[in-house]
C-alpha beads as a LAMMPS data file, in Angstrom:
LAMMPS data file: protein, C-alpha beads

339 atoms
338 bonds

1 atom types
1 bond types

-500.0 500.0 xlo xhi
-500.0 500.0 ylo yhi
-500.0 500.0 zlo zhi

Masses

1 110.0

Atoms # bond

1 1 1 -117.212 180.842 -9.544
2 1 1 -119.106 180.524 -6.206
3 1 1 -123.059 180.463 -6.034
4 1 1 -125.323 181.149 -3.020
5 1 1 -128.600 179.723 -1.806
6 1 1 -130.981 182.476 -2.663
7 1 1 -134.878 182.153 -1.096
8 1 1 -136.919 183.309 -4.476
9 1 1 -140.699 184.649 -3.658
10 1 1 -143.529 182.238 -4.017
11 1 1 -144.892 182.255 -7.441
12 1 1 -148.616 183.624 -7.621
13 1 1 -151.221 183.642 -10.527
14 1 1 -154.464 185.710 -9.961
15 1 1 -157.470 185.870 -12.210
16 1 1 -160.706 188.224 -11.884
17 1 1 -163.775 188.776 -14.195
18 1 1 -166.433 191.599 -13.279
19 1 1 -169.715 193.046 -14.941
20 1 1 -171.427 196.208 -13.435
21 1 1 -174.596 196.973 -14.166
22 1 1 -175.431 200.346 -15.909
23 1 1 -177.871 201.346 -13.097
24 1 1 -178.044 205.212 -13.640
25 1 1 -176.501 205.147 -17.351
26 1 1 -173.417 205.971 -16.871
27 1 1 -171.751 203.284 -18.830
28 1 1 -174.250 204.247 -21.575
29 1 1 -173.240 208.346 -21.299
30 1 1 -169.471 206.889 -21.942
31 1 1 -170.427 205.128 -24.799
32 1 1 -172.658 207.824 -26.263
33 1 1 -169.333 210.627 -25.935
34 1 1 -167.091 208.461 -27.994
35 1 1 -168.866 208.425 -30.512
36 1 1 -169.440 211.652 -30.967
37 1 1 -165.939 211.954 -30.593
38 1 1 -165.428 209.900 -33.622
39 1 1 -168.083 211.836 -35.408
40 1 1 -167.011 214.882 -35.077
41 1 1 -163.639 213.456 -36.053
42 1 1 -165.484 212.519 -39.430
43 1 1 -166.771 216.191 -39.912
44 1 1 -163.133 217.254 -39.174
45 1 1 -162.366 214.965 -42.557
46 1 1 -164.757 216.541 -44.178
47 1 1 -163.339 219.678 -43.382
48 1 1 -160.035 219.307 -44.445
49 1 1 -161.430 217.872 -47.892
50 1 1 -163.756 220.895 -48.774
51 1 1 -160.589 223.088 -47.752
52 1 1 -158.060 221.522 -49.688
53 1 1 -160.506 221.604 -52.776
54 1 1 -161.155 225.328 -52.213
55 1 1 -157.277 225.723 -52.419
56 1 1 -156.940 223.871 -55.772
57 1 1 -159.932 225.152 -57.696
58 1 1 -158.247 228.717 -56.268
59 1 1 -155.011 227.781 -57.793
60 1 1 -156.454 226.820 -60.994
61 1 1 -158.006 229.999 -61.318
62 1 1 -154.871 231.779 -60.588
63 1 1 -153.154 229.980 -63.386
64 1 1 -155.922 230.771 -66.014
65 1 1 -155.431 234.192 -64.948
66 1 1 -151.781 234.087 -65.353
67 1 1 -152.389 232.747 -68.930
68 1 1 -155.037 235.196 -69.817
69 1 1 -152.787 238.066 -68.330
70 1 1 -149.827 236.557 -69.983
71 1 1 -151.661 237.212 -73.634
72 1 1 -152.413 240.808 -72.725
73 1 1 -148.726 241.554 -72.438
74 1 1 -147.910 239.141 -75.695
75 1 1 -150.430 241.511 -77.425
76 1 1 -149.210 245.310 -75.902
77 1 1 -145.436 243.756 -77.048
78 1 1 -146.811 242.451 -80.717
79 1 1 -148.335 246.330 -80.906
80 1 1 -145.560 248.133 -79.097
81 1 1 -143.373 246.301 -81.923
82 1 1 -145.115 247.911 -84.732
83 1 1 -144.526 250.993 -83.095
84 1 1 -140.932 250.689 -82.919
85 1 1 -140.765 249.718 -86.358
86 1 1 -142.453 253.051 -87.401
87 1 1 -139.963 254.907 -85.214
88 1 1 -137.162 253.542 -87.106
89 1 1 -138.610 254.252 -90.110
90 1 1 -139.262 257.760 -89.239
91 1 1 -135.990 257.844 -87.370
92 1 1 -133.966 256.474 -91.157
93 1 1 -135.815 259.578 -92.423
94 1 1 -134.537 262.302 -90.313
95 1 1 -138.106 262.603 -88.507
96 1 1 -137.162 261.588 -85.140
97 1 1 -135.031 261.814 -82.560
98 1 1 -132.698 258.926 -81.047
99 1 1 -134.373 259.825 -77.646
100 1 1 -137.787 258.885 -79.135
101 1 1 -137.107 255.796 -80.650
102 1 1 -134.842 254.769 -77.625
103 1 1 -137.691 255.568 -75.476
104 1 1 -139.947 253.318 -77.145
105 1 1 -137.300 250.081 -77.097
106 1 1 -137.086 250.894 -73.177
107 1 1 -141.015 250.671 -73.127
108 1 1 -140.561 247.508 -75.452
109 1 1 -138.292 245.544 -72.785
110 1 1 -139.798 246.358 -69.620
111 1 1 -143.372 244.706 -71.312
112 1 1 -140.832 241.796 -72.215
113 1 1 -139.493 241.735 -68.913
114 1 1 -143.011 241.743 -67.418
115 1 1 -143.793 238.653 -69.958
116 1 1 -140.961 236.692 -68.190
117 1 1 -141.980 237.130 -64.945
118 1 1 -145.364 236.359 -65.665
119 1 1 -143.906 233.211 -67.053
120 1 1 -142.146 232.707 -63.282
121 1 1 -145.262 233.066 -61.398
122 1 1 -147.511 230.799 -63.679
123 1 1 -144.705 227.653 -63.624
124 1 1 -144.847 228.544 -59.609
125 1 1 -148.465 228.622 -59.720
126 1 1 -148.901 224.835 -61.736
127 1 1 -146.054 223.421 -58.925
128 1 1 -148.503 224.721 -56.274
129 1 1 -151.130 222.544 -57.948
130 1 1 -149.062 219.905 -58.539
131 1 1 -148.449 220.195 -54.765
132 1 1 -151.856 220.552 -53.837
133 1 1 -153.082 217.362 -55.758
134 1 1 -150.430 214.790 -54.120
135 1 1 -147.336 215.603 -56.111
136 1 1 -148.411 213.940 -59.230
137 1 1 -147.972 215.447 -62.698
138 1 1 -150.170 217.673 -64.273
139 1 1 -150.618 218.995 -67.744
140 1 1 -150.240 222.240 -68.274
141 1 1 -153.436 224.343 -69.178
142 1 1 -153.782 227.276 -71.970
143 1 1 -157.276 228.410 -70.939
144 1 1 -158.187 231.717 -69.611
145 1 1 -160.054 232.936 -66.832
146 1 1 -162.713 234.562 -69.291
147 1 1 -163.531 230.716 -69.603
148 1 1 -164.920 230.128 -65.954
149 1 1 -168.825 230.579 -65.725
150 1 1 -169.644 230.679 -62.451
151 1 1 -173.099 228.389 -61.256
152 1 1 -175.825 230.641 -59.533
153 1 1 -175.209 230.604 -55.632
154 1 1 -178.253 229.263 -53.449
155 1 1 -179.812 231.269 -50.750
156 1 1 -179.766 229.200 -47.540
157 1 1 -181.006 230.199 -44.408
158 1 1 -179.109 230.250 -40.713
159 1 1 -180.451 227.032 -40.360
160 1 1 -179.342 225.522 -43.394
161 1 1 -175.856 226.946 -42.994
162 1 1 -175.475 225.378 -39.222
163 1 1 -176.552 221.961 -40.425
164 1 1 -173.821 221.699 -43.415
165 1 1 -170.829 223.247 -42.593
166 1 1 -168.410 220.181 -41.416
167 1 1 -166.984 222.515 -38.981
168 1 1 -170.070 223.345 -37.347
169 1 1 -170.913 220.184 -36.885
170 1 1 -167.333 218.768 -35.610
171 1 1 -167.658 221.885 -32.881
172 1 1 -171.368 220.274 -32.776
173 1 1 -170.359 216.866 -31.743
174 1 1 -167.426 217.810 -29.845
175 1 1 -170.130 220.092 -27.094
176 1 1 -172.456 216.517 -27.143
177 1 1 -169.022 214.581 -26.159
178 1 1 -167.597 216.979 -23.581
179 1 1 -171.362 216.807 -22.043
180 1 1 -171.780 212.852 -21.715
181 1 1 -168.600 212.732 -20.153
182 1 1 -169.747 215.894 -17.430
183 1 1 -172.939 213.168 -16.887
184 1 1 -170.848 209.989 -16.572
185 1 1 -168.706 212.037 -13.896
186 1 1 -171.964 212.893 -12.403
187 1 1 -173.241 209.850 -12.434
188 1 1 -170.450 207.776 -11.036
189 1 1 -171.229 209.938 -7.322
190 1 1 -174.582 207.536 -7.080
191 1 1 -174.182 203.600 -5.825
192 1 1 -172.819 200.850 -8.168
193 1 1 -173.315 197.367 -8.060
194 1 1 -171.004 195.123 -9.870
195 1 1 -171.183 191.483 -10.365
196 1 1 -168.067 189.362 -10.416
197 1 1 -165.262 185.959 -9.558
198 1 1 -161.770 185.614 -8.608
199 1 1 -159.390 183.096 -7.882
200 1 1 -155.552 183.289 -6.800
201 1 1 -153.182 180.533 -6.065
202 1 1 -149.467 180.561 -4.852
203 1 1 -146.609 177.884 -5.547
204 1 1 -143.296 177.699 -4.934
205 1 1 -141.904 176.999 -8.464
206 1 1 -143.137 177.312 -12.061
207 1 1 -143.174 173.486 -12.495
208 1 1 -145.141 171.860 -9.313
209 1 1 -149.150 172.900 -8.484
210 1 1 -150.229 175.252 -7.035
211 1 1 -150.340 174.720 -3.208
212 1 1 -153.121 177.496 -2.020
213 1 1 -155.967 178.120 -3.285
214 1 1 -158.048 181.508 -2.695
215 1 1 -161.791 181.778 -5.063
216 1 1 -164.451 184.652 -4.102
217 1 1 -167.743 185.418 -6.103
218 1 1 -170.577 187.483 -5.291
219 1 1 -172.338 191.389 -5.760
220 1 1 -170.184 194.476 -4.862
221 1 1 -171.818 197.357 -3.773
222 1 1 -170.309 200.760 -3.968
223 1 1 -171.921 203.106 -2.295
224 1 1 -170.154 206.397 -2.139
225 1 1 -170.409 209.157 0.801
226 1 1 -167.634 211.705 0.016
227 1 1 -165.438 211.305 -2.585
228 1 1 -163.253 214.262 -3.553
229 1 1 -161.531 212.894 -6.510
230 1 1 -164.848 212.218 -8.283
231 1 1 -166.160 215.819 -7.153
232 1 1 -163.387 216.802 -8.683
233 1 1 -163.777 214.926 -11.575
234 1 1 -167.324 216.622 -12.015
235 1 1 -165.478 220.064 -11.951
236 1 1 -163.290 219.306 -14.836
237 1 1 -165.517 217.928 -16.728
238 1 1 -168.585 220.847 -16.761
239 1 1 -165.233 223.054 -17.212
240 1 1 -164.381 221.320 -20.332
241 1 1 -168.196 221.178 -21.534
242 1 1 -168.615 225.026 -20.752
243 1 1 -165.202 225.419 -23.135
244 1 1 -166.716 223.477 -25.818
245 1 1 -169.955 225.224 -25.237
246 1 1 -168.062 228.765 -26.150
247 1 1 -165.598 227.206 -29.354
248 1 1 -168.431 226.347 -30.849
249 1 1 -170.348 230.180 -30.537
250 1 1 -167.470 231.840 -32.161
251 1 1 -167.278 228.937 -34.697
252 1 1 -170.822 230.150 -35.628
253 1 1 -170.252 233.525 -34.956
254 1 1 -167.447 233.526 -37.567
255 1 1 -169.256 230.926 -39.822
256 1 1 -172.192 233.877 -39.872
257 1 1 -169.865 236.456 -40.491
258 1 1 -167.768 234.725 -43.463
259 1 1 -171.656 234.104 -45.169
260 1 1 -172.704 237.672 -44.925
261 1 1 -168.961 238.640 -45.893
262 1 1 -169.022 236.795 -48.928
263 1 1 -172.353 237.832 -50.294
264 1 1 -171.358 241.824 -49.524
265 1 1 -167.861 240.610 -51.284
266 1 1 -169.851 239.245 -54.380
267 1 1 -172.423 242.184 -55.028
268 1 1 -169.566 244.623 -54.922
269 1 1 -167.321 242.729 -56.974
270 1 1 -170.197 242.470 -59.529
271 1 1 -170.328 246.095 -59.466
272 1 1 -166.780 246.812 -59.714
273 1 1 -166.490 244.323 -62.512
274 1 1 -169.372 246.515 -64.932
275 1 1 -167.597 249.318 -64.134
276 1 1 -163.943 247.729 -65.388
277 1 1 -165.889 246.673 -68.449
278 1 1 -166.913 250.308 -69.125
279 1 1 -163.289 251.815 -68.476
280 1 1 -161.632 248.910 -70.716
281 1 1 -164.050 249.409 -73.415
282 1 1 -163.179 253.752 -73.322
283 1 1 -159.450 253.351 -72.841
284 1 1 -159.138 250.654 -75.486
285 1 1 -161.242 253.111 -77.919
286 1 1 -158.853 255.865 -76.980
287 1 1 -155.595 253.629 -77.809
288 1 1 -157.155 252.954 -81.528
289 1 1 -157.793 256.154 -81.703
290 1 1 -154.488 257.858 -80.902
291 1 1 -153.106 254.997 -82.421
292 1 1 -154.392 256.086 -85.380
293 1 1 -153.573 259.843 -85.175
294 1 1 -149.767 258.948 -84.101
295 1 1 -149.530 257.015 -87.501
296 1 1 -150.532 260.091 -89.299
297 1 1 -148.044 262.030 -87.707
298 1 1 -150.489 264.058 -85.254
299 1 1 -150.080 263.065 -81.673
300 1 1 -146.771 262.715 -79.517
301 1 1 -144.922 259.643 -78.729
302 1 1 -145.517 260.704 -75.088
303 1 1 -149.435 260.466 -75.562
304 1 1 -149.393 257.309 -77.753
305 1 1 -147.370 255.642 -74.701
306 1 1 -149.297 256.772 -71.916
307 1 1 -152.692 255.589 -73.831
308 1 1 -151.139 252.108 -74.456
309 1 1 -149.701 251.360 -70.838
310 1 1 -153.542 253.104 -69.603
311 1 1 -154.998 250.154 -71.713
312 1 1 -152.861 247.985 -70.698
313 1 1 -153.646 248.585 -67.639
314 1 1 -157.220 248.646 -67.484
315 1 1 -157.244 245.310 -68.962
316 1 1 -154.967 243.804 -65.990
317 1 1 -157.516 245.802 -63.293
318 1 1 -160.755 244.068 -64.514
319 1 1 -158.432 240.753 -64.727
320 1 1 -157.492 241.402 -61.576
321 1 1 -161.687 241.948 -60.445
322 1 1 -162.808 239.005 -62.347
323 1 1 -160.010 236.487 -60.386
324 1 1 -161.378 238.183 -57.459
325 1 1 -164.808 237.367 -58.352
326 1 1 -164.535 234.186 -58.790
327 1 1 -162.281 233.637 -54.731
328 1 1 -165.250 235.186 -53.731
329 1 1 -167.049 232.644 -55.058
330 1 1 -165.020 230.223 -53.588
331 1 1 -164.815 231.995 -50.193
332 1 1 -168.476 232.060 -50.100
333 1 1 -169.121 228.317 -50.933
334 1 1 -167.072 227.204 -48.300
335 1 1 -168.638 229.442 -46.284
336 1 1 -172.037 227.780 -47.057
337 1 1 -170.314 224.432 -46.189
338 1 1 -170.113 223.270 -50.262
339 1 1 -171.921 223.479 -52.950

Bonds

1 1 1 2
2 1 2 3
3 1 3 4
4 1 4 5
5 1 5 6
6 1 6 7
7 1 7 8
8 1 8 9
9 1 9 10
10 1 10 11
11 1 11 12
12 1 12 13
13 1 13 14
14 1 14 15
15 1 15 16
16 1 16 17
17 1 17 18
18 1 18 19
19 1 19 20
20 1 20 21
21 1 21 22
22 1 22 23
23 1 23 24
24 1 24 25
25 1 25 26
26 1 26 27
27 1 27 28
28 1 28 29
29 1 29 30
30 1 30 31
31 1 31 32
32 1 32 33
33 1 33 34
34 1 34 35
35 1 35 36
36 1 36 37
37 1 37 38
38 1 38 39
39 1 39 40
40 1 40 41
41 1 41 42
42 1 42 43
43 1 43 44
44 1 44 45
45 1 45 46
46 1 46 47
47 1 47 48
48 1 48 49
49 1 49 50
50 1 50 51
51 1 51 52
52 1 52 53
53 1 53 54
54 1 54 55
55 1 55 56
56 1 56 57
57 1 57 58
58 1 58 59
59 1 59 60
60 1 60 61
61 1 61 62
62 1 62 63
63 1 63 64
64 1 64 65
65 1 65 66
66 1 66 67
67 1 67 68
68 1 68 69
69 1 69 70
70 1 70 71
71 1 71 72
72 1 72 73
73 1 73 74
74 1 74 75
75 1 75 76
76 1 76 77
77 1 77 78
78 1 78 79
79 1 79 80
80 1 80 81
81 1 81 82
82 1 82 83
83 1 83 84
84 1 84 85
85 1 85 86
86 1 86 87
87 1 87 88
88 1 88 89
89 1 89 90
90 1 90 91
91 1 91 92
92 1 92 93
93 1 93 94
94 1 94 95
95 1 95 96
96 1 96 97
97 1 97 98
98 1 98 99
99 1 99 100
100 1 100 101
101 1 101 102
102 1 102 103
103 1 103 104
104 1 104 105
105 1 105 106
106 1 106 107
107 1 107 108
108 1 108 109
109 1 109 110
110 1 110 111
111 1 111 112
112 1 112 113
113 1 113 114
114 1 114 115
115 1 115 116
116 1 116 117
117 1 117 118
118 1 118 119
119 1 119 120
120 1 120 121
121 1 121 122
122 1 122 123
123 1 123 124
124 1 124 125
125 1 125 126
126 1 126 127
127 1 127 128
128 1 128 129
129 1 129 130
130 1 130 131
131 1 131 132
132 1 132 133
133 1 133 134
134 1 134 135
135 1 135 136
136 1 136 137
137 1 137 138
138 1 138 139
139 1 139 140
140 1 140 141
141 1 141 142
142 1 142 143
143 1 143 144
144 1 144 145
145 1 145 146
146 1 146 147
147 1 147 148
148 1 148 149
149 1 149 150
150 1 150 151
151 1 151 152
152 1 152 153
153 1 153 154
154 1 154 155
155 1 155 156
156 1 156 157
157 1 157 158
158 1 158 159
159 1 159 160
160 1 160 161
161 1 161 162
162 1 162 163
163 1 163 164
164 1 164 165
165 1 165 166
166 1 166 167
167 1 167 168
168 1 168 169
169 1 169 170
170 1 170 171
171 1 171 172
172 1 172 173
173 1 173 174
174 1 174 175
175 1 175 176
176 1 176 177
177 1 177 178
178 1 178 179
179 1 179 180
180 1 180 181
181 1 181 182
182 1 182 183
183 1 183 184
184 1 184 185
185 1 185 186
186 1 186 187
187 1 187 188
188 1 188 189
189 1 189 190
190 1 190 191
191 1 191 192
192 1 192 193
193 1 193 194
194 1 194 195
195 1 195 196
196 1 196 197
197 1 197 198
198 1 198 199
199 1 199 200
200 1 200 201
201 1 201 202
202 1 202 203
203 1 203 204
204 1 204 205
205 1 205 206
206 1 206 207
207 1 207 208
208 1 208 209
209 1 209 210
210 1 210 211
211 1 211 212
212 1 212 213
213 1 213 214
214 1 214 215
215 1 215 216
216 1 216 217
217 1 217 218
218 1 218 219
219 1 219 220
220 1 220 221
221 1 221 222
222 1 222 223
223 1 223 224
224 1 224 225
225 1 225 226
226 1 226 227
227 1 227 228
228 1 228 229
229 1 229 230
230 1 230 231
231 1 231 232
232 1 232 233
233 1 233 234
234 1 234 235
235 1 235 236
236 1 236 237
237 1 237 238
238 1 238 239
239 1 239 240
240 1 240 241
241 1 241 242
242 1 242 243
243 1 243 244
244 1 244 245
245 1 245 246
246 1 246 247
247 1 247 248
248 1 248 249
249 1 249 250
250 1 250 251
251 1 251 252
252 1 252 253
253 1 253 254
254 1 254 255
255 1 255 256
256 1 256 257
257 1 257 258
258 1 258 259
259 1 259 260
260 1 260 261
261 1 261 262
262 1 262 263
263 1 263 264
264 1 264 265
265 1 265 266
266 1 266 267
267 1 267 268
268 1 268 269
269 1 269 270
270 1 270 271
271 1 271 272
272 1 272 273
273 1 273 274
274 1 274 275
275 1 275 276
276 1 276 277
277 1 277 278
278 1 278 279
279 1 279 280
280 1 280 281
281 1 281 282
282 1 282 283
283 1 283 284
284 1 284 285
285 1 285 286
286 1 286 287
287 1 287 288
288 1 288 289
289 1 289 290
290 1 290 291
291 1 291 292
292 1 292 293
293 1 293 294
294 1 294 295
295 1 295 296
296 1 296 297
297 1 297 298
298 1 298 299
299 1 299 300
300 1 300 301
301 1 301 302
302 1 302 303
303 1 303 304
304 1 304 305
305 1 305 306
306 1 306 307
307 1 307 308
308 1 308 309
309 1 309 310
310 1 310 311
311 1 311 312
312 1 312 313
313 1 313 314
314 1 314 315
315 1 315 316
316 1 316 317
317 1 317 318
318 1 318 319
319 1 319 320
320 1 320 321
321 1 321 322
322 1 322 323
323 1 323 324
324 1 324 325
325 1 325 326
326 1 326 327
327 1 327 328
328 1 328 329
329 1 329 330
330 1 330 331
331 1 331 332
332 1 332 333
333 1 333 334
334 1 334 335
335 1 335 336
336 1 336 337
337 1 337 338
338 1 338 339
C-alpha cells in the first residue's frame, strides 16, 4: 500500500459573544408573542378537554337511553305475549283463524328482533365510552334517561361568553402573537446597537498552540437604509396578523351563533317534550282501553295491534325528545364555554 504527502488546512477555532440592546423593544415584542403562543396553546388544551367531556357525558346519555328504550320493547313483548296466549286459546276453541294468531307471533318476533338490536347498539354504545375514557374498563350501567335532571342554565352576556370559551381565547392569543411579531418586523427597520468580543486563532495541528492570534471588542451599530428582505418581512407578517385578525371573527361569529342556536334548540325541545307527554299519556289510555275491549271479544286484532305499536311508538318519540333535550343541553354548555 502506497501513501502520499497530503497538505491538510490549518486548523482554526473561533469564539464570539454579543448582547444588543432592546432600544425600540423589539426583543421585548418577541418575547411578548411567544408567549401568547404558548397561551393560546393552553386554551387549545382546554379545548380539547371540555370537548372530549361533552362527547362522553353524550355517550352516557345515549346508553341510558338505550336502556330505558330497551325496557319499552321488554314491556310491548311481555304484553304482546299475553296476547298471543289469548289467541291460542281462542284459536284451541275454534274462535280464530290461523292467519290471526300467526299474525300476532310475526308482530311478537319483529319486537324481539328490535330487542336484539337494541342490545347491538347499547354494547356499541358502552365500547364508545370505553373508548372515549382511555380504553379502560367500565361497568356497565342499568339506569335510564328518565334519571338525568338537568341543572338550570345561566344567562351570560356577549361578554361573558367571549371571555370563557377556550377557543375564543386561543383565537384571542393567537391575533396578540401574530401582532408582536408584525411590530418586531417593524421594529428591526430602525438602528441597532449591539455590544460584543471575539477571538480566532489558527494552528497547524490539533496538538501544538495556536500560532495566530485575532481578538476584536467594541459597539456595532446597524443602521439600516434599504433593506428589502426586512420590508418584506413586514409584509408577511401584517399578512399573517390580518389572517388571524379574520379566524378569530368567524370563531365569534360561530361561537354567537351556536349560543343563540342552543337556547332556540332548548325552548323548542321543551315544547315538543309537553306535547310527547300529552300524546303518550292519550295513546297509552287508548291501548288499555282497547286492550280491554279485545279481551271481551269486541274489537279486531287489527285495531288492538295498531293501538299497541301507536304506543309503542309514542313512547320511543318522547324518548327520542328527551335524549335530544338533554344534547341540547350539552351543545349549549359548550357553547357557553362550560358550566
Amino acid at each position: 500500500t502506497r501513501f502520499s504527502p497530503t497538505d491538510l488546512e490549518p486548523w482554526a477555532s473561533t469564539g464570539s459573544v454579543s448582547w444588543e440592546l432592546d432600544l425600540f423593544g423589539r426583543l421585548h415584542a418577541g418575547t411578548r408573542s411567544a408567549l401568547e403562543a404558548e397561551q393560546a396553546a393552553f386554551w387549545d388544551l382546554h379545548a380539547g378537554r371540555l370537548l372530549v367531556a361533552t362527547r362522553v357525558a353524550d355517550a352516557h346519555f345515549r346508553i341510558l337511553r338505550l336502556n330505558e328504550e330497551r325496557a319499552l320493547i321488554a314491556d310491548s313483548i311481555a304484553a304482546n305475549r299475553k296476547i298471543v296466549e289469548i289467541l291460542r286459546e281462542r284459536r284451541q276453541a275454534g274462535l280464530l283463524s290461523d292467519t290471526e294468531l300467526l299474525r300476532q307471533e310475526a308482530e311478537h318476533e319483529s319486537l324481539t328482533r328490535s330487542l336484539l338490536d337494541l342490545d347491538r347498539l347499547r354494547g356499541l354504545a358502552h365500547l364508545q365510552l370505553e373508548t372515549l375514557c382511555g380504553g379502560s374498563s367500565l361497568p356497565r350501567t342499568s339506569s335510564h334517561l328518565a334519571a338525568v335532571r338537568t341543572p338550570a342554565l345561566p344567562m351570560r352576556t356577549t361578554s361573558a361568553v367571549m371571555t370563557r370559551r377556550p377557543d375564543l381565547l386561543a383565537a384571542e392569543s393567537r391575533v396578540r402573537s401574530a401582532f408582536q411579531l408584525e411590530e418586531s418586523a417593524r421594529l428591526h427597520l430602525l438602528p441597532s446597537l449591539t455590544l460584543g468580543a471575539g477571538a480566532s486563532g489558527e494552528s497547524a495541528s490539533l496538538l501544538s498552540g495556536f500560532r495566530e492570534w485575532t481578538a476584536s471588542v467594541g459597539p456595532r451599530l446597524d443602521i439600516p437604509i434599504y433593506d428589502p428582505r426586512r420590508l418584506a418581512s413586514v409584509d408577511v407578517r401584517r399578512a399573517a396578523t390580518d389572517e388571524a385578525a379574520a379566524l378569530y371573527r368567524r370563531r365569534a361569529l360561530l361561537a354567537f351563533q351556536e349560543v343563540e342556536g342552543s337556547y332556540l334548540n332548548l325552548a323548542s325541545r321543551h315544547r315538543q317534550l309537553q306535547t310527547a307527554q300529552r300524546e303518550v299519556t292519550a295513546l297509552e289510555q287508548a291501548r288499555k282501553n282497547t286492550l280491554a275491549t279485545f279481551e271481551n271479544g269486541i274489537v279486531s286484532q287489527i285495531e288492538l295491534l295498531e293501538s299497541e305499536r301507536r304506543s309503542l311508538e309514542g313512547k320511543r318519540q318522547k324518548l327520542a325528545l328527551r335524549h335530544a333535550l338533554l344534547r341540547d343541553h350539552l351543545a349549549l354548555i359548550r357553547a357557553l364555554g362550560g358550566g
